[in-house]
C-alpha positions in Angstrom: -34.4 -57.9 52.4 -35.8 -57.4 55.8 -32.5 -57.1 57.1 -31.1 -54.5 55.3 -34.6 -52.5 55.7 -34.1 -52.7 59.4 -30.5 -52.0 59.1 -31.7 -48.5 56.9 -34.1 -47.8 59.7 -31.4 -48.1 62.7 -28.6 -46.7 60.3 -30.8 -43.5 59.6 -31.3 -41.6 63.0 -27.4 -42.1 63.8 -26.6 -40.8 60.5 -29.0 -37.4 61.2 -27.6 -37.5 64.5 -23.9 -37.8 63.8 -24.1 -35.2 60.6 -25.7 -32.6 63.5 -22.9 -33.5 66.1 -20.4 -32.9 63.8 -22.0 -29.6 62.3 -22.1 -28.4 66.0 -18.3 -29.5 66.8 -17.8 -27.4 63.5 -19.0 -23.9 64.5 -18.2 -24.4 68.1 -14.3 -24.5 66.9 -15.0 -21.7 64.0 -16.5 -19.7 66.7 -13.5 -20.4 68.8 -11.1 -19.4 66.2 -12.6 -16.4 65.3 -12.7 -15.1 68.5 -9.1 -15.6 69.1 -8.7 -13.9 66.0 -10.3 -10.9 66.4 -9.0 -10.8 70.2 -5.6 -10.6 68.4 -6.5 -7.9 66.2 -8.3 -5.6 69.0 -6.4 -5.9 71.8 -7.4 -2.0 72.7 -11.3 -3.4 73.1 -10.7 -6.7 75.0 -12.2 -6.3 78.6 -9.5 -4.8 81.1 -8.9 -6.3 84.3 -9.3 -2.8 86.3 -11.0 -1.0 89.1 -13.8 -2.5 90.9 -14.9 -6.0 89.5 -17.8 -8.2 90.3 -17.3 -10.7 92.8 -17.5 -13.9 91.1 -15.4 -13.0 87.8 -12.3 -11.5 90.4 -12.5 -15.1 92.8 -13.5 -17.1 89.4 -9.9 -15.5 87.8 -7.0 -17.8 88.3 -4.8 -14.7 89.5 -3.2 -14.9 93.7 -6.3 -12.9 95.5 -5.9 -11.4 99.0 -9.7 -11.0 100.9 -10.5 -9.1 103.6 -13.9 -8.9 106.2 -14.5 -5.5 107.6 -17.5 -4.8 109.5 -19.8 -2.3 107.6 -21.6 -0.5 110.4 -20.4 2.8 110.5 -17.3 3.4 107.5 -18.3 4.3 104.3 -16.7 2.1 101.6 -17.8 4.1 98.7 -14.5 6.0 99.8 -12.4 2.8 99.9 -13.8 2.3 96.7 -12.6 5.4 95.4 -9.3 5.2 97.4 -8.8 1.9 95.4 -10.0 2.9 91.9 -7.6 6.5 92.1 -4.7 4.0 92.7 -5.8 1.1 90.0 -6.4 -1.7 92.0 -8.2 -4.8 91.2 -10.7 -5.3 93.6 -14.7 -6.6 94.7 -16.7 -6.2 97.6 -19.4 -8.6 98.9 -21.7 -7.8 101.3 -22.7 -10.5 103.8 -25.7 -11.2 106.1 -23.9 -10.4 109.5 -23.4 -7.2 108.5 -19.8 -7.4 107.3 -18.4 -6.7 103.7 -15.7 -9.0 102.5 -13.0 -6.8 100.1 -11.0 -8.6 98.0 -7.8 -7.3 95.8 -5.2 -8.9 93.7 -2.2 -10.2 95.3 0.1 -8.1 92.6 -2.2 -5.4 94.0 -1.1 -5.6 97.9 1.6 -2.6 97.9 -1.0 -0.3 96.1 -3.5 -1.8 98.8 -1.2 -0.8 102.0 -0.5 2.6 99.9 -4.0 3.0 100.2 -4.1 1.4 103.9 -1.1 3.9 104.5 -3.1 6.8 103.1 -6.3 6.2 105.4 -3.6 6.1 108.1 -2.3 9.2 107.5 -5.1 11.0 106.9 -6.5 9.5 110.8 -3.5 10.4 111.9 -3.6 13.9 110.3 -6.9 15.3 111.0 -9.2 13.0 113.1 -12.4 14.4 112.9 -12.2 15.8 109.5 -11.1 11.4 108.2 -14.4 10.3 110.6 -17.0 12.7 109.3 -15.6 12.1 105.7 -16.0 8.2 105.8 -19.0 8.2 107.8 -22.0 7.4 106.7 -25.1 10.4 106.8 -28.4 9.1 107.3 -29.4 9.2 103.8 -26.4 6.7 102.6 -27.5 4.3 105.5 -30.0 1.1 104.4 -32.7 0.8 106.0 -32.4 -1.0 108.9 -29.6 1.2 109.9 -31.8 4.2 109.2 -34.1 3.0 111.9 -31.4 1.9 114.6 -30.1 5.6 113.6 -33.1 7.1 114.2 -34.0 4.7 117.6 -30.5 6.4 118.8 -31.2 10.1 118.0 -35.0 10.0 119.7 -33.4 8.4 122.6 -30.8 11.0 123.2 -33.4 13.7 122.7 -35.8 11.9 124.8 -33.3 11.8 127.4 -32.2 15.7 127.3 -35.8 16.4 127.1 -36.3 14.6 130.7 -33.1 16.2 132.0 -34.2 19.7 131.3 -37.6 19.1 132.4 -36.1 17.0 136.1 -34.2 20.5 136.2 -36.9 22.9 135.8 -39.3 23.6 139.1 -43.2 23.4 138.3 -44.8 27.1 138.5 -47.5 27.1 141.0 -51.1 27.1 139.6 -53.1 30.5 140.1 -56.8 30.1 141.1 
């Protein structure tokens, strides 16, 4: 009699515990099925693959990536970004604390990527001044600690012309 009333008592919290295991196993593979399902039947809302990405879902993707470091000072890749997107390539950009940004594109993507590459070329080859002043970066695109190196640069150069023209300019005599 003890026995089986200690048996009831140990049989009764694995019973709960296996009847909620098995409930969970149960919509975990309904909710499995039905997403494959309705995948199947909407292909036309599924997420696309295209344009800019984030980071972590384009390096996470088992696809062949190709990644690049460029150095971010002075180009400004919202034009690579739109360079990339007009042409439909797969790609993310990470920025990293040395100032670079790290670019990376599909490896199906790498003849649209050297179209693009080709493109810049072209267009530096081209016009040069008209390519640097359109992928530069004005003062109001620029973070903040750029900003202030920016700025640092500008008063210097003024400073200096201002101590040029006044070096070149004779003091007037005083008048009593």
């Amino acid at each position: 009699m003890d026995q089986e009333r200690v048996v009831g008592k140990v049989r009764s919290p694995f019973e709960i515990t296996g009847k909620a295991f098995m409930k969970m196993l149960y919509l975990i593979g309904k909710t499995w099925h039905d997403k494959r399902v309705w995948n199947r039947e909407h292909p036309e809302l599924r997420k696309k693959f295209m344009g800019e990405q984030q980071w972590f879902d384009l390096i996470s993707s088992n696809a062949d990536k190709n990644i690049q470091t460029f150095m971010n000072s002075e180009v400004n890749f919202d034009k690579v970004n739109e360079q990339f997107k007009d042409l439909g390539i797969v790609f993310a950009t990470k920025d990293n604390r040395d100032g670079s940004r790290e670019v990376a594109w599909l490896s199906r993507d790498d003849k649209l990527a050297e179209k693009a590459i080709q493109k810049a070329l072209k267009q530096i080859v081209d016009d040069p001044k008209k390519f640097m002043t359109s992928i530069q970066k004005n003062p109001k695109q620029l973070k903040p600690i750029e900003q202030i190196k920016y700025f640092k640069k500008i008063n210097n150069t003024q400073l200096s012309q201002l101590k040029e023209t006044i070096g070149k300019t004779k003091p007037k005599a005083r008048s009593k």
